[in-house]
N, C-alpha and C positions, 0 to 999 in steps of 0.2 A: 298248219305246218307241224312237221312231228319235232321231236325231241333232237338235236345233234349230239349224237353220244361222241366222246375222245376215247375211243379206249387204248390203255399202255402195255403192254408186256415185252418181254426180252424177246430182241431179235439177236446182237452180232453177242450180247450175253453170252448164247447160248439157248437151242432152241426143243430144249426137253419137252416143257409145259406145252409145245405149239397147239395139243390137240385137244388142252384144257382152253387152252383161246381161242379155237376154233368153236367152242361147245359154247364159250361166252357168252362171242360176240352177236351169235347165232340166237343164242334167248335175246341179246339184248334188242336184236332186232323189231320184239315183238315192242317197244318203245318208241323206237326211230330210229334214223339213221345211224350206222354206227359208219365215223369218215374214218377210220385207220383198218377196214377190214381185214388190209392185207396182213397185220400181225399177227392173225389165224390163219394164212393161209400155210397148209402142211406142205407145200413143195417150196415155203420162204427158207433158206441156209442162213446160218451166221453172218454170211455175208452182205445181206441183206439187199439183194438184187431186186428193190422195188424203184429204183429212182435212176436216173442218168449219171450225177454223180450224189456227193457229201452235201454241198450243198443245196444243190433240188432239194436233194430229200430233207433236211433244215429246215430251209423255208417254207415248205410244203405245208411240214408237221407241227412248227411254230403257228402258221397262219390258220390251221385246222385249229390247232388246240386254243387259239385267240376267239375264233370263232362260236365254239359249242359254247351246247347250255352246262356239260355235265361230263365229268372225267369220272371213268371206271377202270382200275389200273390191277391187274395180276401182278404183285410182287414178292410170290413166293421165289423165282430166281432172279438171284439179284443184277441189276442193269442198271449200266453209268447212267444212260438212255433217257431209260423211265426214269430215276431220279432227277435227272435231269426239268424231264415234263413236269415233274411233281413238284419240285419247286418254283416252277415258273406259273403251274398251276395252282397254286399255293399264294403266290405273287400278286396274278391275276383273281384273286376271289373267286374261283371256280368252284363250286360242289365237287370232294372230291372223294371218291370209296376206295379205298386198299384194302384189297384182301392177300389173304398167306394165306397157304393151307398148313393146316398147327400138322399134320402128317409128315412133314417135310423136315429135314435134318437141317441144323441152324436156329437161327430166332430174326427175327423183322428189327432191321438197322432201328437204331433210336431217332436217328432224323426223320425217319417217318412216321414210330411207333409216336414218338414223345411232342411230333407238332400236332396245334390246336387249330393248323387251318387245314389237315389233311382226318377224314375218319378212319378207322382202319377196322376189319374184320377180321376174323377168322373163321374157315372153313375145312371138315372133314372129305367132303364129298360134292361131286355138283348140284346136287338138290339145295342140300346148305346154301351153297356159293348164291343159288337161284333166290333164295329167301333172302339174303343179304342183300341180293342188287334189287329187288323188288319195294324192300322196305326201302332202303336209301332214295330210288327213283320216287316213291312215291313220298315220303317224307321232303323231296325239297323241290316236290312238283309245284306242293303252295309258295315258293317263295323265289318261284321262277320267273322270268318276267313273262309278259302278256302275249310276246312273239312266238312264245314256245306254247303248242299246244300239250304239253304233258298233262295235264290235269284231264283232255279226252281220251288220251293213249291209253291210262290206268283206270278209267272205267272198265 
């Protein structure tokens, strides 16, 4: 079984980043599944027309993110959203990588920078961003549990 990746990025936020999440979710595929594709999809609006209503898409993305072995979250724009995930994935002991691109005007909220159950990167470019999620994926492949096959993925 591959890896189930969560990944987070600003959808009703605000959807500048979309084609930086698009590029993500895309490497992180070479991992396993990534089950929130749709927050790289470049025709997704602010509005966030992936669900029926508010709460489909809750439960949906609650029961995905309960689910995975491993949250990879873009929070260079900032999202109730994602925060949201991130403490709940936080909550749940999840593996979990934040990156910000240091490029970007602002700085990374404290409640992400300054907790111990969230890591957090920073990246110039997507090569970088690629090095960051590769080490992280592979760093907590050893301490994944035995359902997940990450430790074949990263051969």
């Amino acid at each position: 079984m591959d890896l189930k990746i969560y990944f987070a990025g600003s959808i009703r936020g605000g959807r500048e980043d979309a084609a930086v999440y698009f590029a993500m979710i895309a490497f992180l595929r070479n991992f396993g599944e990534v089950m929130t594709e749709h927050v790289g999809d470049l025709e997704l609006t602010e509005k966030g027309d992936d669900g029926p209503n508010d709460r489909f898409i809750h439960d949906r993305d609650m029961a995905w993110l309960q689910v995975c072995d491993l949250v990879v979250a873009e929070v260079t724009k900032p999202s109730l959203g994602v925060g949201y995930e991130l403490g709940w994935a936080a909550a749940w002991h999840k593996p979990t990588l934040c990156l910000f691109c240091r490029e970007a005007p602002g700085s990374l909220s404290a409640m992400i920078a300054g907790s111990s159950a969230l890591e957090t990167a920073t990246y110039s470019d997507l090569a970088e961003a690629k090095e960051q999620m590769t080490a992280f994926i592979t760093n907590h492949s050893l301490t994944l549990p035995p359902s997940s096959a990450a430790k074949d993925k990263i051969k």
